[in-house]
Backbone as CSV, one residue per row, in Angstrom:
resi,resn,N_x,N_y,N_z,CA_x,CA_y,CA_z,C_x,C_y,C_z
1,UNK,0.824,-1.190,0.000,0.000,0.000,0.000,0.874,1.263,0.000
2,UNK,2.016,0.740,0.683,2.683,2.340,0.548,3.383,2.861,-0.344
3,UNK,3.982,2.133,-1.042,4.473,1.825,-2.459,3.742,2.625,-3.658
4,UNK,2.446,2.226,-3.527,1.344,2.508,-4.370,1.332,4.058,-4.291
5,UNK,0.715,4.266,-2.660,0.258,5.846,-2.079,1.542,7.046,-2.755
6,UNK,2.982,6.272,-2.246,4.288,6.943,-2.453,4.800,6.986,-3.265
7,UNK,4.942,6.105,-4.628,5.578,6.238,-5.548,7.051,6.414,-5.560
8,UNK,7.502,5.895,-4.469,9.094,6.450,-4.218,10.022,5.549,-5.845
9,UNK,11.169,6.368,-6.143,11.702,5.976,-6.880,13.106,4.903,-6.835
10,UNK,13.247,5.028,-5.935,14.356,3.372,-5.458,14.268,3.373,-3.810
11,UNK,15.015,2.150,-3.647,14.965,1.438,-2.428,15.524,2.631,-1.505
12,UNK,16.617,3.052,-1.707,17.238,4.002,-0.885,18.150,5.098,-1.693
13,UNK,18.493,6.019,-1.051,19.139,6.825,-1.674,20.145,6.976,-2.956
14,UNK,20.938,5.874,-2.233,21.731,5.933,-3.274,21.558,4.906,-3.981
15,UNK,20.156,4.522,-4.317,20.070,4.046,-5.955,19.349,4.440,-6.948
16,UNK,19.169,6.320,-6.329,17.799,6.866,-7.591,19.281,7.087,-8.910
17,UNK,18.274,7.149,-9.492,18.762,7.090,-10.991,19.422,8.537,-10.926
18,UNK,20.575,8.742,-11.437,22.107,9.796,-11.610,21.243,10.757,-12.752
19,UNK,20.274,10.435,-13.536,19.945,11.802,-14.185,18.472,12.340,-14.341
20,UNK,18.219,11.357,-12.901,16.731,12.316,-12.169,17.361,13.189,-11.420
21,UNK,18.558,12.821,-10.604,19.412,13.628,-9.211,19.773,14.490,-10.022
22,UNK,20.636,14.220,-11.572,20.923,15.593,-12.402,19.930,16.447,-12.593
23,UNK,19.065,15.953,-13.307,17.686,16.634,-13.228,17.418,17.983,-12.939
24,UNK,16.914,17.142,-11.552,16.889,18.214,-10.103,17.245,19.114,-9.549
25,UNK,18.529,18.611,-9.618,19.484,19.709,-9.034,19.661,20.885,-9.984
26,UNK,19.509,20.721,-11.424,19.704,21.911,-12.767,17.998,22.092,-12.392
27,UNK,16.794,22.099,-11.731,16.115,22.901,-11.567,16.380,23.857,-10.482
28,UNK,16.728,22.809,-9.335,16.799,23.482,-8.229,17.641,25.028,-8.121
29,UNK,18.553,24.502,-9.011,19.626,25.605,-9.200,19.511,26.756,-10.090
30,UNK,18.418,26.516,-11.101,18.007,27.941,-11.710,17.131,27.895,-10.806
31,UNK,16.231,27.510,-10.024,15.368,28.342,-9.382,16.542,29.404,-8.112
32,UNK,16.969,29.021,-7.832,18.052,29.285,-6.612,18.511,30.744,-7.083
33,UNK,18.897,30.591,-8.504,19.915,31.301,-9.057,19.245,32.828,-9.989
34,UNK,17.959,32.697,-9.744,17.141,34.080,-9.593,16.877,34.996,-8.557
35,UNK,17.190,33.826,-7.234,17.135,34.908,-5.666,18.237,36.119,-5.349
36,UNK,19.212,36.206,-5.959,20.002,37.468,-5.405,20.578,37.005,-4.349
37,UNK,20.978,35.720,-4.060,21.476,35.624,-2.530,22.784,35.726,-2.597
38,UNK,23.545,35.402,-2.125,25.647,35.042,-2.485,25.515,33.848,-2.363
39,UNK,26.440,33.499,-3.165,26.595,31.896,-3.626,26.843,30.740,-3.028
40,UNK,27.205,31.169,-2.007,27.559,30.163,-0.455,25.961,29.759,0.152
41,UNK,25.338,30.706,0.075,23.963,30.366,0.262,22.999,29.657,-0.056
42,UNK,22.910,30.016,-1.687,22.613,29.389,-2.815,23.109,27.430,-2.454
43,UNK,24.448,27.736,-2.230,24.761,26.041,-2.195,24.372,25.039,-0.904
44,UNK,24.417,26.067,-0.258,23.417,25.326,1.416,22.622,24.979,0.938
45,UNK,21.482,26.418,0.266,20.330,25.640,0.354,19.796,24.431,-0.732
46,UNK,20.295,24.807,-1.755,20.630,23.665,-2.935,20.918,22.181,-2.325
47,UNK,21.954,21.690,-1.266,22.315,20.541,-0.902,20.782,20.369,-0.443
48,UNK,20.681,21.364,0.914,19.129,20.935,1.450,17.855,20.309,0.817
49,UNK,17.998,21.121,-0.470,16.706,20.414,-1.262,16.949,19.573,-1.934
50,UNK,18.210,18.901,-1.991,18.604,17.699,-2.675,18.673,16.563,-2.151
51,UNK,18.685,17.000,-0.757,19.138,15.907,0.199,17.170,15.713,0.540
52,UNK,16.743,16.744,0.770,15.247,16.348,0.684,14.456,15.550,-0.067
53,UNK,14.760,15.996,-1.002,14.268,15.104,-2.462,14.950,13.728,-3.093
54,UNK,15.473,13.326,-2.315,16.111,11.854,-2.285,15.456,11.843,-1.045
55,UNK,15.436,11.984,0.005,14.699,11.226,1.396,13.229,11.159,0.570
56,UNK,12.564,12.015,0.250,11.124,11.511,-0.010,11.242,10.768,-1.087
57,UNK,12.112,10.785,-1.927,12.038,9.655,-3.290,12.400,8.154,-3.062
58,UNK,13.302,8.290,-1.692,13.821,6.153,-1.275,12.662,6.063,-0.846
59,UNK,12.528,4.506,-0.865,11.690,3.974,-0.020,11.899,3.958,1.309
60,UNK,13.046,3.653,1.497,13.694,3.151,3.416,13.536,4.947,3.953
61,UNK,13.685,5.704,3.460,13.286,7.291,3.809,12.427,7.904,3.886
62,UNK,11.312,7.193,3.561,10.161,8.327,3.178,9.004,8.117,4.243
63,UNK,8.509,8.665,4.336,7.606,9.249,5.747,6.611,8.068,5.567
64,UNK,6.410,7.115,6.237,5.237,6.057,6.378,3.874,6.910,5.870
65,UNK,3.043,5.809,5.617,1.740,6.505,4.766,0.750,6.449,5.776
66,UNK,0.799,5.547,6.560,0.260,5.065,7.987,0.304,5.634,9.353
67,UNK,1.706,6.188,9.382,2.250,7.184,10.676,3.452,8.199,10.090
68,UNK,3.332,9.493,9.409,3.681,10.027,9.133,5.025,10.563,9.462
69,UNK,4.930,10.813,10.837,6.064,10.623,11.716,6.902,9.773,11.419
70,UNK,6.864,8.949,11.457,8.000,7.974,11.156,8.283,7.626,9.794
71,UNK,9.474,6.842,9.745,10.018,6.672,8.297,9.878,5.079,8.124
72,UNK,9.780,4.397,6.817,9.831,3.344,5.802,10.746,2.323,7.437
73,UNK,11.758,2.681,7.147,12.770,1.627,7.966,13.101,1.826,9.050
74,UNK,11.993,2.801,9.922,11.634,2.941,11.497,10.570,1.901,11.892
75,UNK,9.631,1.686,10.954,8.454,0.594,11.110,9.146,-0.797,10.992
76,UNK,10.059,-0.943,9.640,10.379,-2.139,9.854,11.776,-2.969,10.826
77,UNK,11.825,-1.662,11.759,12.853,-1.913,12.895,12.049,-2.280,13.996
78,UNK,10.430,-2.030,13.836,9.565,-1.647,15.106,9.181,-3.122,14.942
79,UNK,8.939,-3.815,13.620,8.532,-4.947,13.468,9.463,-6.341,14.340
80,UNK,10.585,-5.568,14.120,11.449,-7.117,15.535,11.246,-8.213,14.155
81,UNK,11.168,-8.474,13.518,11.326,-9.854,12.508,12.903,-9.804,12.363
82,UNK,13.230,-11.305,13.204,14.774,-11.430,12.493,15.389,-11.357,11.085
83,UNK,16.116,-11.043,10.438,16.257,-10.742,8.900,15.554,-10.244,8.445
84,UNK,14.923,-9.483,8.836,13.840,-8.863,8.017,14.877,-7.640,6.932
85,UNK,14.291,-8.434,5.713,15.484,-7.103,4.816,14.278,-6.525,3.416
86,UNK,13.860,-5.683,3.334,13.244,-5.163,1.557,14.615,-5.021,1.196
87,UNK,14.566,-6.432,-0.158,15.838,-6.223,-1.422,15.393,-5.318,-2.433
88,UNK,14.076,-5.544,-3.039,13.623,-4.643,-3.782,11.914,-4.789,-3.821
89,UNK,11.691,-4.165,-4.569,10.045,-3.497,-4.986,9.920,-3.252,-6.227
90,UNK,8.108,-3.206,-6.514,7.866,-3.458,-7.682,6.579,-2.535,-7.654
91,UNK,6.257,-1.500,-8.382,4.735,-0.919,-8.478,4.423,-0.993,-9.610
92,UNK,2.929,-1.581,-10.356,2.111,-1.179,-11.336,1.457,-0.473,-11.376
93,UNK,1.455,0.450,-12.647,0.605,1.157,-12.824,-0.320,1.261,-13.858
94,UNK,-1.690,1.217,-13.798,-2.480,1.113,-14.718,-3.374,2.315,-15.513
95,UNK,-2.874,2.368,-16.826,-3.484,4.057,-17.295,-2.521,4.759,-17.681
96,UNK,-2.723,5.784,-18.095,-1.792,7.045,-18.634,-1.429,6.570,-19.851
């Protein structure tokens, strides 16, 4: 169900795809780069929204759909199942 609700784009961070993260970051950064700020600034806040936008895009990161508060791989720590591991995931989508 959460899969479905979330749409996250890989398991964890570091396996979203290198030219969605490119992407992103060449929006993030013309948007950034119309504020007038100094450039040290600009790059804080740039990491920030990059580093944001990979936490909501993993799965093991992203805010449960169930308890908001918590994250993907806070629930399945809460679960106590020995080995308990997600290798991977799979969503269909039907339409478009």
């Amino acid at each position: 169900m959460h899969i479905a609700a979330s749409n996250p784009l890989a398991l964890n961070t570091d396996l979203i795809d290198k030219d969605i993260i490119d992407k992103e970051s060449d929006l993030i950064n013309e948007e950034l780069s119309n504020t007038g700020k100094p450039d040290d600034i600009v790059k804080k806040i740039s990491i920030g929204k990059m580093n944001k936008f990979k936490e909501e895009n993993a799965l093991l990161t992203q805010d449960w759909v169930m308890e908001p508060k918590k994250k993907v791989r806070d629930i399945l720590k809460e679960l106590d199942i020995k080995d308990l591991k997600i290798k991977d995931f799979f969503r269909l989508k039907i339409g478009e």
